[in-house]
Structure formats: structure tokens, C-alpha cells
DOLO-546266 format. One record per residue (C-alpha): y, x, z; residue number from 1. Coordinates in steps of 0.05 Angstrom, whole numbers, padded with zeros to 5 digits. Each point is the difference from the previous one (the first is absolute). Example, Ala and Ser with C-alpha at 12.3 -4.5 7.8 and 13.67 -1.06 7.14 Angstrom:
<Y -00090	X 00246	Z 00156	k 1> $
<Y 00069	X 00027	Z -00013	k 2> $
END
This chain:
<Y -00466	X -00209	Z 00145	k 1> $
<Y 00022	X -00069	Z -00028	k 2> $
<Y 00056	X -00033	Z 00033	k 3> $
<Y 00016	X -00068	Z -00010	k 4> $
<Y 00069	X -00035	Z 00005	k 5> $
<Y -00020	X -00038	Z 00063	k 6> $
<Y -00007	X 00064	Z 00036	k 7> $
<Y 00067	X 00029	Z -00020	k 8> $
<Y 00025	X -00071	Z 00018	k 9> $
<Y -00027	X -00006	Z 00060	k 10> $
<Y 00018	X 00077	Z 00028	k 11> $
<Y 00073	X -00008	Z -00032	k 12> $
<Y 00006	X -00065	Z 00038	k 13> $
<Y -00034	X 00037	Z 00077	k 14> $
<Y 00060	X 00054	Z -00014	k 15> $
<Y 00055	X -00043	Z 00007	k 16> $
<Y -00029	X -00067	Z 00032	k 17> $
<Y -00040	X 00015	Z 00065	k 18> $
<Y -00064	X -00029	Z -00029	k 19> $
<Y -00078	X 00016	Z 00024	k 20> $
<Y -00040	X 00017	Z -00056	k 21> $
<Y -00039	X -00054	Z 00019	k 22> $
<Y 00047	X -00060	Z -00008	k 23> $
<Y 00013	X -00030	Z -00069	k 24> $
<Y 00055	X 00005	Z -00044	k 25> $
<Y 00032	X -00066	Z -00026	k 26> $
<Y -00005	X -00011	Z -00067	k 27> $
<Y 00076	X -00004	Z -00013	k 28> $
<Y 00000	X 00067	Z 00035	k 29> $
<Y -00054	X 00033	Z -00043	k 30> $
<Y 00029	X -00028	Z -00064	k 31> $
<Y 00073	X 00029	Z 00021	k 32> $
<Y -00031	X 00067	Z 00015	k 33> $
<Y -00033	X 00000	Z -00078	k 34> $
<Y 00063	X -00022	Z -00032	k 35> $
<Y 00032	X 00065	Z 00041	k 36> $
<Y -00060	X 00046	Z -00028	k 37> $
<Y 00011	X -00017	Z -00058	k 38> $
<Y 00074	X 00009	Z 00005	k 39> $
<Y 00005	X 00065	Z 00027	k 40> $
<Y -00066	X 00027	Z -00047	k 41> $
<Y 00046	X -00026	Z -00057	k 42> $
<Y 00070	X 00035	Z 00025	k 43> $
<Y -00048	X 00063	Z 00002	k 44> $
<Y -00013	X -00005	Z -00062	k 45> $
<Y 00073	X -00010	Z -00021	k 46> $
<Y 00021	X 00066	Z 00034	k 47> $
<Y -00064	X 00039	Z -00040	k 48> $
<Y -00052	X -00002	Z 00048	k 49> $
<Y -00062	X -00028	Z -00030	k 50> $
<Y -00061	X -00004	Z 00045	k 51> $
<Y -00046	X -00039	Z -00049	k 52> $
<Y 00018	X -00070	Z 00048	k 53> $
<Y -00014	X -00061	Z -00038	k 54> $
<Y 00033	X -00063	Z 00026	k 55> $
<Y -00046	X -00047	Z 00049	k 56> $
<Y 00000	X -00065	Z -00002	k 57> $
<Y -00051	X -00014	Z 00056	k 58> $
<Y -00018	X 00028	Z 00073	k 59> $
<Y -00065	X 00024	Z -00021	k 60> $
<Y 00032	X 00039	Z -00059	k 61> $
<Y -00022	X 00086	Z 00002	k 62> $
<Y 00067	X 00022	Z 00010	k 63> $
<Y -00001	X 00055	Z -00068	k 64> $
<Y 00034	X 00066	Z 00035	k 65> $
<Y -00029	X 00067	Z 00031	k 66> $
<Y -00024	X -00006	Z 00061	k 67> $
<Y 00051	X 00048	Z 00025	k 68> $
<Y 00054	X -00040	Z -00016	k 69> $
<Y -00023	X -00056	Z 00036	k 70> $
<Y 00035	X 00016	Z 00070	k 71> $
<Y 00063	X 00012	Z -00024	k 72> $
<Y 00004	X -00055	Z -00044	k 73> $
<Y -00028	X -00055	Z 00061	k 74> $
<Y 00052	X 00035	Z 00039	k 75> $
<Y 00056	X -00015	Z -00059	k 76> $
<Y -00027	X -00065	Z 00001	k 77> $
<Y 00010	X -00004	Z 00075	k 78> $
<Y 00078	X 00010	Z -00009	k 79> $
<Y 00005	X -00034	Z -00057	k 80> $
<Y -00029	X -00069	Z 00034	k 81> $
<Y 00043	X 00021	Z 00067	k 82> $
<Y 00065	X -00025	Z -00030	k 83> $
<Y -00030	X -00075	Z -00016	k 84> $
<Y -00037	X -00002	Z 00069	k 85> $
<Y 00068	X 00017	Z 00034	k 86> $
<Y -00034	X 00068	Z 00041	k 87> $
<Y 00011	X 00061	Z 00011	k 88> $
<Y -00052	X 00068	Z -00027	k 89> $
<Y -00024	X 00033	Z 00041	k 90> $
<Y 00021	X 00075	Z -00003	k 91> $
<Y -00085	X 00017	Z -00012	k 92> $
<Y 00009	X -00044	Z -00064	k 93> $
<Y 00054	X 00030	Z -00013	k 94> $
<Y -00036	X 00074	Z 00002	k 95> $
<Y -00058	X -00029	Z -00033	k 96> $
<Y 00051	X -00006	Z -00066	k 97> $
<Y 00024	X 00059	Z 00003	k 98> $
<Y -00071	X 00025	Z 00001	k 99> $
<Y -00020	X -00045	Z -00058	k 100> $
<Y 00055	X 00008	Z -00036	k 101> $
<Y -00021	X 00071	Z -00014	k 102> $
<Y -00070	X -00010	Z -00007	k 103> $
<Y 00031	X -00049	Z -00059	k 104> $
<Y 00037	X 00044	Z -00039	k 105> $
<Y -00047	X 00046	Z 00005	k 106> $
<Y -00053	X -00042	Z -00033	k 107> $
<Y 00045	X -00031	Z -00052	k 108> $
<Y 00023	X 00066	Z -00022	k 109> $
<Y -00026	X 00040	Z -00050	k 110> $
<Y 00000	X 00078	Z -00020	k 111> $
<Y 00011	X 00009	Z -00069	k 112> $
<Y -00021	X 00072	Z -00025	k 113> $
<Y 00057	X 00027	Z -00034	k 114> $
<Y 00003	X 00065	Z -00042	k 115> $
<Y 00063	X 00058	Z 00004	k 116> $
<Y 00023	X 00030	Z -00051	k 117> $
<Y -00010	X 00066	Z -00018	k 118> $
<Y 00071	X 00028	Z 00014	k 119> $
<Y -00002	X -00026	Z 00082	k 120> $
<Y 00010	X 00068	Z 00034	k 121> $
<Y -00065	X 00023	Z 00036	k 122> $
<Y 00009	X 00021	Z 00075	k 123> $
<Y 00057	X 00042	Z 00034	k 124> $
<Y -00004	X 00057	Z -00050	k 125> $
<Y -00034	X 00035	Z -00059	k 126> $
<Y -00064	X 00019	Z 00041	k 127> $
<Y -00066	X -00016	Z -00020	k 128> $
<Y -00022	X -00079	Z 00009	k 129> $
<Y -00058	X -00049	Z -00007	k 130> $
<Y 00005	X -00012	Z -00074	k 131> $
<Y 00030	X 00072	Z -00024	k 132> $
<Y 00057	X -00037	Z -00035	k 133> $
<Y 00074	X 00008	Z 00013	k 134> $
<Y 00054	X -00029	Z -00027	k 135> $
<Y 00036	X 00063	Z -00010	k 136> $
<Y -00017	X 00075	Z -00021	k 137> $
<Y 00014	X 00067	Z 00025	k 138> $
<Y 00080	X 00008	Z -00018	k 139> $
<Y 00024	X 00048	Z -00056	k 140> $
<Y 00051	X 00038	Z 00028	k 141> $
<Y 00032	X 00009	Z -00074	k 142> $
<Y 00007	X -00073	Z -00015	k 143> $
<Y 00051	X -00017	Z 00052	k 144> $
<Y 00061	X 00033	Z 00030	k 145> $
<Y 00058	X -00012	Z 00053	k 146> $
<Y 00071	X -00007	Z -00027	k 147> $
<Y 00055	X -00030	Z 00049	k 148> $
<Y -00049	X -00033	Z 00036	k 149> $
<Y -00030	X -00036	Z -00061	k 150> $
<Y -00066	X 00020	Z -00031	k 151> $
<Y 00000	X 00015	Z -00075	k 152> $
<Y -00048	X 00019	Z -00052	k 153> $
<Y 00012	X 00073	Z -00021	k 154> $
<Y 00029	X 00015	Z -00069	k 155> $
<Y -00076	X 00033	Z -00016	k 156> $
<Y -00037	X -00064	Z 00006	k 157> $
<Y -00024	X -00040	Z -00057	k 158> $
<Y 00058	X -00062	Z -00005	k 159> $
<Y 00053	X 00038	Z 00018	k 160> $
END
């Protein structure tokens, strides 16, 4: 689905204004609400979440994000363009990015495969696993020995 900044315009602008979706938005008003896209898409970007969003320049611009992220960022917008239109948000918008806030992070994150080393202990104990590897062996009962509470090597171990 291709969304253009118009739309989120226009639905950020119905949150907070009481507008119809059929009556027009001024052209002051539409302009204001791309400046504040572009705005908020930037301070995103600031704080590490990239969504691919290219800045617009135009109403009829494809706004450049997953469509997921769409919501929560008209509904950002919506709050954002509350303080210069002097109204309150609604607590729905409010929900909505909360909502889309997740969605957001969840998009702009990424899992990067890692790999353990080979000394990581393997489960609770020395039973059988997955891979067959542990990170200890079976202990030698000759190696080791309690003195005072302290555990020594015994006088017939090599480095002694």
C-alpha cells in the first residue's frame, strides 16, 4: 500500500481538529503538517530509529516507511501538530502511539546473530544436551581437595 503525505496530513489534522474527511485542508495547514513530518521522521532518526523515510517536499510525495508504521507515526504527528493548533489529544490518539510506537521499534530493530563461546556453561547440569558439548568434564576426585575451607591441589598432582 502506498501512502502519500496528504493522507497522513490530512488524518493527523481529523485527530486533533474536528475535520470531515471531506472538507479541505488549507494550504498553510498542509504545509505546517509536512514541516512536522519531517520533523519528527528526523528526531527518529536522531534517537536510532531508521524507517527508510525520505524527506517530502510536496503533498503528493509516497511517504517512504512500512506500512505498519504508518498509524503510529500519523498519530505522533497528531500530537506533535496539537501544541501549534492550541488542542488537546484525544486519549484514542494517544493509544494509537503507544500502539505505533511499538510496531516502530519493532520494525527499526534488527536481530543480529551472535555466536557464544565455547566455555558458556550448557544447561542446569552435566546431563546430556542438544550439541553433546559441555563446558566442563566429569571431576577427578584426585585433583582437588578441601583444606580449611579452601580447595587445593594435592601434593601428587603435576605443578605441585
Amino acid at each position: 500500500m502506498t501512502t502519500i503525505v496528504k493522507t497522513v496530513v490530512t488524518d493527523a489534522l481529523e485527530d486533533i481538529l474536528n475535520r470531515s474527511s471531506e472538507e479541505p485542508i488549507e494550504a498553510e495547514d498542509a504545509l505546517a503538517g509536512m514541516r512536522y513530518l519531517n520533523r519528527l521522521m528526523a528526531s527518529l532518526a536522531v534517537r536510532g530509529i531508521n524507517l527508510g523515510f525520505t524527506e517530502v517536499s510536496k503533498l503528493t510525495d509516497v511517504v517512504t516507511i512500512a506500512d505498519g508504521a504508518v498509524d503510529g507515526i500519523t498519530a505522533m504527528l497528531s500530537k506533535a501538530l496539537s501544541a501549534k493548533f492550541k488542542v488537546d489529544v484525544h486519549g484514542s490518539v494517544l493509544d494509537r502511539i503507544k500502539d505505533g510506537w511499538a510496531v516502530i521499534l519493532t520494525l527499526s530493530s534488527t536481530n543480529t546473530p551472535r555466536s557464544y563461546p565455547d566455555i558458556l556453561p550448557i544447561g542446569s547440569g552435566n546431563e546430556p544436551s542438544a550439541c553433546g558439548v559441555h563446558f566442563y568434564t566429569e571431576p577427578d576426585d584426585a585433583i582437588y581437595s578441601e583444606v580449611n575451607g579452601s580447595i587445593l591441589l594435592e601434593d601428587d598432582t603435576e605443578g605441585a
